[in-house]
C-alpha positions as CSV (number, residue, x, y, z in Angstrom):
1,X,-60.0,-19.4,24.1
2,X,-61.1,-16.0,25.1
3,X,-57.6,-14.9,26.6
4,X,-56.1,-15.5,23.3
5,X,-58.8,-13.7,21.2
6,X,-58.7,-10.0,21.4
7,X,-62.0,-8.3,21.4
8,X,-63.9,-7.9,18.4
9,X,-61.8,-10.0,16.2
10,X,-62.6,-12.6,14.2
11,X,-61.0,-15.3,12.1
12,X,-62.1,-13.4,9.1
13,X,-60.5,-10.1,10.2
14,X,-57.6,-11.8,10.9
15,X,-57.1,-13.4,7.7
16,X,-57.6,-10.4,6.1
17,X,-54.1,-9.1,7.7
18,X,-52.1,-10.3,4.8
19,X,-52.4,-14.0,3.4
20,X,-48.9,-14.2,2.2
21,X,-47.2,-14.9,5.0
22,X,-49.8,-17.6,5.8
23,X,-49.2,-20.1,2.8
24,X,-46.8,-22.6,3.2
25,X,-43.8,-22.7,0.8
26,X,-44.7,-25.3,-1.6
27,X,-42.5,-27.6,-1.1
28,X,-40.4,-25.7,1.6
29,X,-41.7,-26.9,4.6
30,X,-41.5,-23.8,5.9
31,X,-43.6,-23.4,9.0
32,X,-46.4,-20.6,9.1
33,X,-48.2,-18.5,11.9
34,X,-51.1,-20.8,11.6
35,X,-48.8,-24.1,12.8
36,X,-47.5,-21.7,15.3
37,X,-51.4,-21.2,16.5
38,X,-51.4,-24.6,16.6
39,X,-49.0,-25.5,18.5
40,X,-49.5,-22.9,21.2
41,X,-53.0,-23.5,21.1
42,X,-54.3,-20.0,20.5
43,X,-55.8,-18.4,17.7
44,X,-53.9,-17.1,13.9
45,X,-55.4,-13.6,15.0
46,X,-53.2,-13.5,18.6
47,X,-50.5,-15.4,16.3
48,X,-50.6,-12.3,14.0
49,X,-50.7,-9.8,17.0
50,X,-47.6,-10.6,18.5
51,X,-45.9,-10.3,15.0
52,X,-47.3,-7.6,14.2
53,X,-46.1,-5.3,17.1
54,X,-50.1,-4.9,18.5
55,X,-50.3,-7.6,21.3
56,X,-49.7,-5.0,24.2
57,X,-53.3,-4.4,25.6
58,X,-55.0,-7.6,23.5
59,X,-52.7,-10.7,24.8
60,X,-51.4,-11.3,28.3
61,X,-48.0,-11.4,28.5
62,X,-47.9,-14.9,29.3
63,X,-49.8,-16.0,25.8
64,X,-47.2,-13.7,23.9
65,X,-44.6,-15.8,25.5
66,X,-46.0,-18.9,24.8
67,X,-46.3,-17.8,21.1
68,X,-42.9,-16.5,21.0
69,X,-41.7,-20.1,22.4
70,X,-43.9,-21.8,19.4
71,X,-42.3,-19.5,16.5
72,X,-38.9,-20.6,17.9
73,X,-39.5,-24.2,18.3
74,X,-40.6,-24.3,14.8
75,X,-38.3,-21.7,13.4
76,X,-41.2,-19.7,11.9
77,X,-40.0,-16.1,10.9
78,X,-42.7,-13.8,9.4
79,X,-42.2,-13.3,6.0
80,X,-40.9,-9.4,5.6
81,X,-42.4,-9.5,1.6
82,X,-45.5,-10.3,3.6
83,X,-45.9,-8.1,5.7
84,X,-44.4,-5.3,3.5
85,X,-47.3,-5.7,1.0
86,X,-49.6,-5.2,4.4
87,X,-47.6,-2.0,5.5
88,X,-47.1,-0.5,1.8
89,X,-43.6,-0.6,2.9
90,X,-40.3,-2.9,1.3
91,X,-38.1,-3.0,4.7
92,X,-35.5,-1.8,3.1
93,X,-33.4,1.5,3.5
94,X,-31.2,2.6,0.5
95,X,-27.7,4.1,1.5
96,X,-25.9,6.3,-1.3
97,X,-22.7,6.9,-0.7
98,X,-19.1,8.5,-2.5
99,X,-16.6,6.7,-1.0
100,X,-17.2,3.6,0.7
101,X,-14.5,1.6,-0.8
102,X,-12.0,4.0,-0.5
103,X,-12.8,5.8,2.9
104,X,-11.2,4.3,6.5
105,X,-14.3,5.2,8.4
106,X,-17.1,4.0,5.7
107,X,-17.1,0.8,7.6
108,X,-18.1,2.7,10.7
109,X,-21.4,4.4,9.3
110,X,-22.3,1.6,7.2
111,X,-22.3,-0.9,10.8
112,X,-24.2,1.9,13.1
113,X,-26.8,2.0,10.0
114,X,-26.9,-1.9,9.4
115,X,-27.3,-2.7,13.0
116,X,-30.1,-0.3,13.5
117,X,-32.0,-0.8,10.5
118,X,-31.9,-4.2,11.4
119,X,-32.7,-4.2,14.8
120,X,-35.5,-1.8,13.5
121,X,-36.5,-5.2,11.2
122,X,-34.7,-3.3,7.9
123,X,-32.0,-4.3,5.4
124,X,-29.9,-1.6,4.2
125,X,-29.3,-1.4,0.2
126,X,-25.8,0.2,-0.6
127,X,-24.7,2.2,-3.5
128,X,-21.6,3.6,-3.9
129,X,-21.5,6.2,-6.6
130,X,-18.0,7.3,-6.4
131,X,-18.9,10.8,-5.9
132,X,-19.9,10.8,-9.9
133,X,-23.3,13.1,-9.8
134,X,-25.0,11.3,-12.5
135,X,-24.1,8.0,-10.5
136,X,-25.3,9.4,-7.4
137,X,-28.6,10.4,-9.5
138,X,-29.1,7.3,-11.3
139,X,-28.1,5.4,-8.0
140,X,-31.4,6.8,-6.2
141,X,-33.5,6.6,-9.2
142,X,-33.1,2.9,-8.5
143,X,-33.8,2.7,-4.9
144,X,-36.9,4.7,-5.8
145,X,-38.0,1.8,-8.0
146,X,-37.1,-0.7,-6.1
147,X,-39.5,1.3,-3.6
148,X,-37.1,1.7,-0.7
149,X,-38.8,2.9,2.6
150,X,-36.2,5.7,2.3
151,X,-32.6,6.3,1.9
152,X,-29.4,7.9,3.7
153,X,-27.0,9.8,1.9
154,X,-23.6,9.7,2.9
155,X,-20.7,12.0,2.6
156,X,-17.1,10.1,3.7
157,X,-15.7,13.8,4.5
158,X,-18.0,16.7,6.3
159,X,-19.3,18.8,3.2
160,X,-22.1,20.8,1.5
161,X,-23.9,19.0,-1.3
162,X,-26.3,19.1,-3.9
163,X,-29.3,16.7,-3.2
164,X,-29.3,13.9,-5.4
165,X,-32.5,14.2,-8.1
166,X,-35.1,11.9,-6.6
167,X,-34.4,12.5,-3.0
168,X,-37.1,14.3,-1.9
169,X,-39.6,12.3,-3.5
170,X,-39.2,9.9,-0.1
171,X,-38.1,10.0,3.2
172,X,-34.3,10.8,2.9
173,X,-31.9,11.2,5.5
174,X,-27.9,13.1,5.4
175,X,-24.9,11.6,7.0
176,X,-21.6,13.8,7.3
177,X,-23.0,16.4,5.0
178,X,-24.9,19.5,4.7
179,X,-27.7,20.1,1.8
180,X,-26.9,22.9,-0.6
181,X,-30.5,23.8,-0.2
182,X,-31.2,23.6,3.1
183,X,-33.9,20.8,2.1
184,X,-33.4,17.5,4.5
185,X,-32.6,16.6,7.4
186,X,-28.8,16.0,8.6
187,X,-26.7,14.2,11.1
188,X,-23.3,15.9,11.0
189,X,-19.9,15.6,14.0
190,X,-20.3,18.7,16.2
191,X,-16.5,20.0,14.8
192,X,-16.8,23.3,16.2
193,X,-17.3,21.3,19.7
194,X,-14.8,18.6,18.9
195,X,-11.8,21.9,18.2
196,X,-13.3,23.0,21.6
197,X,-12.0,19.7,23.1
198,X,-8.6,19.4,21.6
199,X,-7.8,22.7,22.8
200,X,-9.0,21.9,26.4
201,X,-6.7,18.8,26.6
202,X,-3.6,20.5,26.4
203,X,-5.2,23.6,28.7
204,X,-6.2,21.1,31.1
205,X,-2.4,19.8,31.0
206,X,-0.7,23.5,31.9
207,X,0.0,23.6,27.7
208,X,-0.3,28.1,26.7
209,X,2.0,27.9,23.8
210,X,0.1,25.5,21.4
211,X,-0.3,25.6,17.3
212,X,-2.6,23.9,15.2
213,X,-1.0,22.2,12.0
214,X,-2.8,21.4,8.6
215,X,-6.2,21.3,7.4
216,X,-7.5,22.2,4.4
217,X,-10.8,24.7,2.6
218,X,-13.3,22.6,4.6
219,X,-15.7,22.8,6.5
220,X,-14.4,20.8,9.2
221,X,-11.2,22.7,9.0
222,X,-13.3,25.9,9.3
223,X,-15.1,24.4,12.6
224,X,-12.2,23.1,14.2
225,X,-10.3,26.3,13.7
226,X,-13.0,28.0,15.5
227,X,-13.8,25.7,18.5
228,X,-9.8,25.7,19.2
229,X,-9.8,29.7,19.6
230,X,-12.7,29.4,21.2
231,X,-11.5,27.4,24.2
232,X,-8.4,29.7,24.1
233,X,-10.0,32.7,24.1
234,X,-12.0,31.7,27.0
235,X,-8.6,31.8,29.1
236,X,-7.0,34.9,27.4
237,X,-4.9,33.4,24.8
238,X,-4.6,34.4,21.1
239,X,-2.9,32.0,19.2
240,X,0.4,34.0,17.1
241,X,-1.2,34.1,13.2
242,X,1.9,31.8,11.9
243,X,1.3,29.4,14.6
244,X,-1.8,28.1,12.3
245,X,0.4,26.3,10.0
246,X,-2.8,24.9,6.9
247,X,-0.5,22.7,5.0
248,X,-3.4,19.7,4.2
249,X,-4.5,16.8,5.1
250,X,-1.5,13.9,4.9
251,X,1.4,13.0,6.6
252,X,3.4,15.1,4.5
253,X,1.6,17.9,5.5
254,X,2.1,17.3,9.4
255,X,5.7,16.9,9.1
256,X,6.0,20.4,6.7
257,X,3.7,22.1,9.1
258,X,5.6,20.4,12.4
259,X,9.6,21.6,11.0
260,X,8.2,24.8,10.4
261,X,7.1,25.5,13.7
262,X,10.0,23.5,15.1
263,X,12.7,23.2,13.2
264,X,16.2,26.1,15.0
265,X,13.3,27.2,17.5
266,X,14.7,28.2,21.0
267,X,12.5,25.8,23.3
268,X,11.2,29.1,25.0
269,X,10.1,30.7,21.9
270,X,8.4,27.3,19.8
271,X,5.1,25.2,21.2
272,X,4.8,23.1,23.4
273,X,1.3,21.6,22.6
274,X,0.2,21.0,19.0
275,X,-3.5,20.6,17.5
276,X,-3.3,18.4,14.5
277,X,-5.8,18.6,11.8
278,X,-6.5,14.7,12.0
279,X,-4.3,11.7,12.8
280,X,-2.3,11.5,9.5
281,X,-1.1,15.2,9.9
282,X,-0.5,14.1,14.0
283,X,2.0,11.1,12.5
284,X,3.7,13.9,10.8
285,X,4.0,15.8,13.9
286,X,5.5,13.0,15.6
287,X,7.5,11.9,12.8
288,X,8.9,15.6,13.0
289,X,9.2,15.4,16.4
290,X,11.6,12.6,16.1
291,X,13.8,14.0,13.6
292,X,14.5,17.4,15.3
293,X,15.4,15.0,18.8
294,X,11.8,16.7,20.7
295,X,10.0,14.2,23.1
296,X,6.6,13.6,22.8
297,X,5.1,13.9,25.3
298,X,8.0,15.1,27.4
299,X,9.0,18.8,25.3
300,X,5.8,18.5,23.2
301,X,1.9,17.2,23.5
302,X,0.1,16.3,20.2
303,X,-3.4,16.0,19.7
304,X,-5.5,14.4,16.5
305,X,-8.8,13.7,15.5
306,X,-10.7,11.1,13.7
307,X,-8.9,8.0,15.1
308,X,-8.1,6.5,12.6
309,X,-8.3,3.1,12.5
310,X,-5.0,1.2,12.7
311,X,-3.0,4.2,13.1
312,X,-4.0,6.6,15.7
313,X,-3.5,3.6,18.4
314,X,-0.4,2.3,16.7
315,X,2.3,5.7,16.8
316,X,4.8,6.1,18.8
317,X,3.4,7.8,21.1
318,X,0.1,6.1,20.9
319,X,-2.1,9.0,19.7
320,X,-4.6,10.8,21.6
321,X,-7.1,12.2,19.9
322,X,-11.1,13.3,19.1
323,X,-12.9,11.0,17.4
324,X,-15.4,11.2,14.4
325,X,-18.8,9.8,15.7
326,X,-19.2,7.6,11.8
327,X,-21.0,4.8,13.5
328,X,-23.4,7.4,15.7
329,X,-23.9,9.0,12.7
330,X,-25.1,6.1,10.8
331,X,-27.0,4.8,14.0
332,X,-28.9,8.6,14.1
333,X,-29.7,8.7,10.2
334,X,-30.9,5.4,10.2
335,X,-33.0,5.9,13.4
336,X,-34.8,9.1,12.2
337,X,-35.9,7.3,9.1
338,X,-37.3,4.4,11.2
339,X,-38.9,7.1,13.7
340,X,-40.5,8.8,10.3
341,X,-41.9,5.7,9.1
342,X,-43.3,4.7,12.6
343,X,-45.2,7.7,13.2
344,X,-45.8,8.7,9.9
345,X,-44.5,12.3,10.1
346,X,-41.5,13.7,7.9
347,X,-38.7,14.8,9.7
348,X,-38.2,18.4,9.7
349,X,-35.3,19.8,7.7
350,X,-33.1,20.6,10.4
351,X,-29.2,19.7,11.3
352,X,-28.1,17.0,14.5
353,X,-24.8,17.6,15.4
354,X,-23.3,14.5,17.4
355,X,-20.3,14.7,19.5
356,X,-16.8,13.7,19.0
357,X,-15.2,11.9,21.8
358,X,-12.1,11.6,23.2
359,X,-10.1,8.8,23.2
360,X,-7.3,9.5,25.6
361,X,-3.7,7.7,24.6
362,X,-0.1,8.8,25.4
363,X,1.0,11.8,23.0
364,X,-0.3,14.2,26.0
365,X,1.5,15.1,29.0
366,X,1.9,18.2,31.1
367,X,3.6,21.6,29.6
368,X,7.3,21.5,30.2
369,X,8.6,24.1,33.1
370,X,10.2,26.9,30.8
């Protein structure tokens, strides 16, 4: 009995540890950490260890397993309302969010924050407040008393915010956004790196006469501008003023932007790589590209960003392009809150940039000999 007894632990400490989870459902059947004692023949306190995350150092490997192998021939699962009440804590994580239902990549964050959370024995609670401010307010005024263990806002597109009321009165996390105040922590892409990339896949392809085409008064737009003449300045070229065609965001805008760069251009004097704002302006490239009788990737390369999905993979050419880490981004803002309530610290205030990879298709191909 002593190998499955930790030291200086009695039967009285141990039922102190939370009787909730201890009772059997009346009527349930439903099997408790005392029938798993039973049946592995060790004490409810080692029983309570393993479950608890402190057997390391008290049980020997070989009881834990033994104890594991009795929970899951009786289906016993810990009750998490138990041991919530024993931890102060709900296992639950609020999300807040503007756009999940109308967003292509909400899906994305929403799975890399699920699958964490849970593996991190959490359920995530999600609001979507339509980007409506009082909604957004009201939305963690709930979550607050539902006494959440904290809560991720969410941003569907890379922007500066005001904090919800009520965030800071918990452990709060931002996804794909910035805080007006400065006040939280943040996860956001790393744009100004992922402009930096686009431009190196046409450099790396022999490509010196490129354009980028659309974008908007964003801050991505901003930070992709600026890590594209980055990577071109860092082999001597300027990009012409009127090559940066900012005509938005859709397809629309790709193909305006495309014709006018395009469109009665002597192939010596028009591009022969372009950077497209994201994947919808690209399909406007392309689409452009088609009408005006230009091959893609033969007389022109184009690059997007986001891949999107089912698009980017379904043009014609299949689209090559940088991707927005949403599910890394969920995965990082739900870890840090975890992390926090682990150790017990806050996390400081400060801004994770995660990069965007690339996912390498067929709309790139070496410059044309001019």
């Amino acid at each position: 009995m002593s190998n499955d007894q930790p030291d200086g632990w009695g039967m009285k400490a141990a039922d102190g540890m939370g009787s909730a989870e201890e009772k059997p459902a009346t009527g349930s059947g439903r099997p408790t950490s005392r029938d798993v004692a039973r049946l592995a023949g060790v004490s409810h306190t080692a029983v309570s260890f393993v479950f608890n995350g402190r057997a390391a150092g008290n049980l020997s490997p070989a009881t834990q397993e033994r104890i594991r192998q009795a929970a899951t021939q009786l289906g016993y699962r810990p009750d998490p309302v138990a041991r919530g009440l024993r931890r102060s804590r709900t296992a639950v994580i609020g999300l807040v969010t503007d756009e999940i239902a109308s967003s292509p990549f909400a899906g994305r964050l929403l799975r890399g924050a699920m699958d964490t959370a849970w593996a991190g024995e959490h359920l995530v609670l999600t609001i979507d407040s339509g980007g409506d401010p009082d909604k957004e307010d009201a939305a963690v005024a709930e979550l607050l008393d539902r006494r959440v263990d904290g809560i991720i806002y969410a941003a569907m597109s890379l922007r500066s915010v005001r904090v919800p009321e009520g965030l800071h009165r918990t452990l709060s996390v931002l996804a794909n956004c910035l805080p007006e105040d400065d006040s939280l922590p943040a996860v956001i892409p790393a744009e100004r790196a992922g402009g930096r990339t686009a431009a190196r896949l046409l450099l790396e392809q022999g490509h010196r006469r490129v354009a980028l085409v659309g974008g908007q008064d964003d801050i991505a737009s901003a930070e992709r501008l600026r890590g594209f003449r980055d990577a071109l300045r860092a082999e001597g070229i300027t990009v012409p003023r009127d090559w940066v065609v900012r005509t938005g965001g859709e397809i629309s805008a790709g193909y305006e932007g495309a014709t006018r760069l395009l469109d009665n251009a002597p192939p010596e004097l028009r591009p022969t790589g372009i950077f497209a704002y994201n994947d919808r302006v690209a399909a406007g490239v392309l689409h452009a590209a088609t009408r005006l009788g230009i091959t893609v990737p033969g007389d022109l390369s184009v690059v997007g960003y986001d891949d999107q999905e089912h698009m980017a993979a379904h043009l014609a050419p299949p689209l090559t392009t940088v991707a927005l880490p949403h599910r890394a981004m969920g995965e990082a803002a739900a870890r840090l809150l975890l992390d926090a309530l682990a150790t017990g610290r806050t996390p400081p205030a400060t801004v994770r940039r995660l990069a965007c990879p690339v996912i390498s298709r067929s709309s790139v191909g070496p410059a044309p000999i001019r």
